[in-house]
C-alpha positions as CSV (number, residue, x, y, z in Angstrom):
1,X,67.7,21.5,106.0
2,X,66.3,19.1,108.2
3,X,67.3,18.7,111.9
4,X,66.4,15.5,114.2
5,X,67.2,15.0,117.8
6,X,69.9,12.7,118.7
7,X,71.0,13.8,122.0
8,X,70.4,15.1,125.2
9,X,73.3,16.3,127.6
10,X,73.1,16.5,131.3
11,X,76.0,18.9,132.9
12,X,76.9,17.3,136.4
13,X,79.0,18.4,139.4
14,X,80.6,15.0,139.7
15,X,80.2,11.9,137.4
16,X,80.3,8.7,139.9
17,X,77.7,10.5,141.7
18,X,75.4,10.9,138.4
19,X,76.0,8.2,136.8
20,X,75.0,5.7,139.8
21,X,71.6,7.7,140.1
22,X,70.8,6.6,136.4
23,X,72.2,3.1,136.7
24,X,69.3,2.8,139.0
25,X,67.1,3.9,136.4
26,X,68.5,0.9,134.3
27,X,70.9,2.4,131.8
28,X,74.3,0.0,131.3
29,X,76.8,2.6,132.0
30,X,80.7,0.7,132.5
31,X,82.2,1.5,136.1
32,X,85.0,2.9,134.2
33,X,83.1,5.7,133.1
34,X,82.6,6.9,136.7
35,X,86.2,8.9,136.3
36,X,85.4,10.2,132.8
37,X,85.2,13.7,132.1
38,X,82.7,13.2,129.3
39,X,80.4,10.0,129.2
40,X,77.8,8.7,126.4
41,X,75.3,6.1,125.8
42,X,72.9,4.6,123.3
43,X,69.7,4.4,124.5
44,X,66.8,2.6,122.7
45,X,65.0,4.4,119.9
46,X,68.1,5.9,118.6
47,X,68.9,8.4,120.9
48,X,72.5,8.9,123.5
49,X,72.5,10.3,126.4
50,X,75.4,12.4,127.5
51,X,76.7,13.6,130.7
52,X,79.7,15.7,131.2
53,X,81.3,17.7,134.3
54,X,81.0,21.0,135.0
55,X,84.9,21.4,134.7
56,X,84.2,19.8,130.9
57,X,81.8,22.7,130.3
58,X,84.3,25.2,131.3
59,X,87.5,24.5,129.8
60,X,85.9,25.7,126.6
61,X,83.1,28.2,128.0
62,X,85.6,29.5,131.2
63,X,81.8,31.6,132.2
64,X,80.1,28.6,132.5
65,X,77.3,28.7,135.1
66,X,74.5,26.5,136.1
67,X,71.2,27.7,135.7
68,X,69.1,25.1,136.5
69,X,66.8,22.4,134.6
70,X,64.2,25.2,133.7
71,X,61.4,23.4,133.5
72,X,63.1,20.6,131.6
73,X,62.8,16.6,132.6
74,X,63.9,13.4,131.2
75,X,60.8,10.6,131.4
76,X,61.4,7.1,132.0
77,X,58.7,4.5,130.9
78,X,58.2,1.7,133.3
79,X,56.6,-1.5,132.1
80,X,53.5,-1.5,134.5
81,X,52.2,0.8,137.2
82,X,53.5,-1.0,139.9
83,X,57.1,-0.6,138.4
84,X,56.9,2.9,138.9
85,X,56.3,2.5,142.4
86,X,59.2,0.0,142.9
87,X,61.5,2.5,140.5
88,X,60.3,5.6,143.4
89,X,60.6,3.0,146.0
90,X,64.1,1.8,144.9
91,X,65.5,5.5,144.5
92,X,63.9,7.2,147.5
93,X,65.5,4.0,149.5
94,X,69.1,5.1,147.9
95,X,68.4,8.8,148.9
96,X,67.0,10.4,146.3
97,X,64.8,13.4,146.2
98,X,60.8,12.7,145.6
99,X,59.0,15.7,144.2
100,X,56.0,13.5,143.6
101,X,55.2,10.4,145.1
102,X,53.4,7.8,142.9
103,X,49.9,8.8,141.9
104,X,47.2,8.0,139.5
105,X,47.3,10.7,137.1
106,X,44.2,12.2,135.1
107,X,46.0,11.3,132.0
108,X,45.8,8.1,132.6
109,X,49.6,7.2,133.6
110,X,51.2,6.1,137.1
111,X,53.2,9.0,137.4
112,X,55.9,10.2,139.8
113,X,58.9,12.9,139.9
114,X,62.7,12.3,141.5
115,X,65.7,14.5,141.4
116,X,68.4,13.4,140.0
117,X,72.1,14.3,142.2
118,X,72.3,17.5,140.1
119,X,68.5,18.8,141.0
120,X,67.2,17.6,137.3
121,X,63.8,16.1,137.2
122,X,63.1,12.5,136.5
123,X,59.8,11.4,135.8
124,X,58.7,7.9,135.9
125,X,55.7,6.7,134.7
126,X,53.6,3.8,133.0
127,X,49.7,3.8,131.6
128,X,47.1,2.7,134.1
């Protein structure tokens, strides 16, 4: 048996909130969805990304708790170097929480860290 990954699922204490951090990021998420108890979206190369409340999580796991990203991040790929700065720029301006500024990585990327509203970490980044 073979398994691929089709999903990742972000657990979040309220959905408007959310979902207008990652529309910042670029993702065409309706307005509608804002009230939704459970929301998904396609996302190039295949994949959806999922988002659903806290109250979702427990009215089928009632001991539900949040224990943090753990180390975990999504990465968003920005077309140039300077689009990662205007993407930091863009959601620092809107309140967002920087854990790293736009640098020049060693790897040879633009790279930079946010927080989404439920503490997950964001990177942005684009090759030098």
């Amino acid at each position: 048996m073979t398994v691929r990954l089709n999903a990742i699922s972000i657990v979040v204490a309220d959905m408007g909130r959310s979902l207008a951090f990652y529309r910042l990021l670029g993702l065409a998420i309706p307005a509608e969805a804002d009230s939704q108890p459970h929301v998904e979206v396609d996302v190039p190369g295949g994949m959806r990304l999922l988002w659903d409340t806290e109250a979702t999580i427990r009215s089928f796991a009632p001991g539900w708790q949040r224990r943090g990203s753990g180390g975990m991040s999504l990465a968003f790929a920005a077309e140039d170097a300077a689009g990662v700065d205007k993407m930091y720029a863009q959601l620092a301006d809107a309140g967002y929480h920087g854990e790293l500024a736009p640098w020049d990585a060693f790897w040879g990327q633009r790279y930079a860290v946010v927080h989404d509203p439920d503490g997950n970490g964001v990177d942005l980044f684009a090759a030098l």
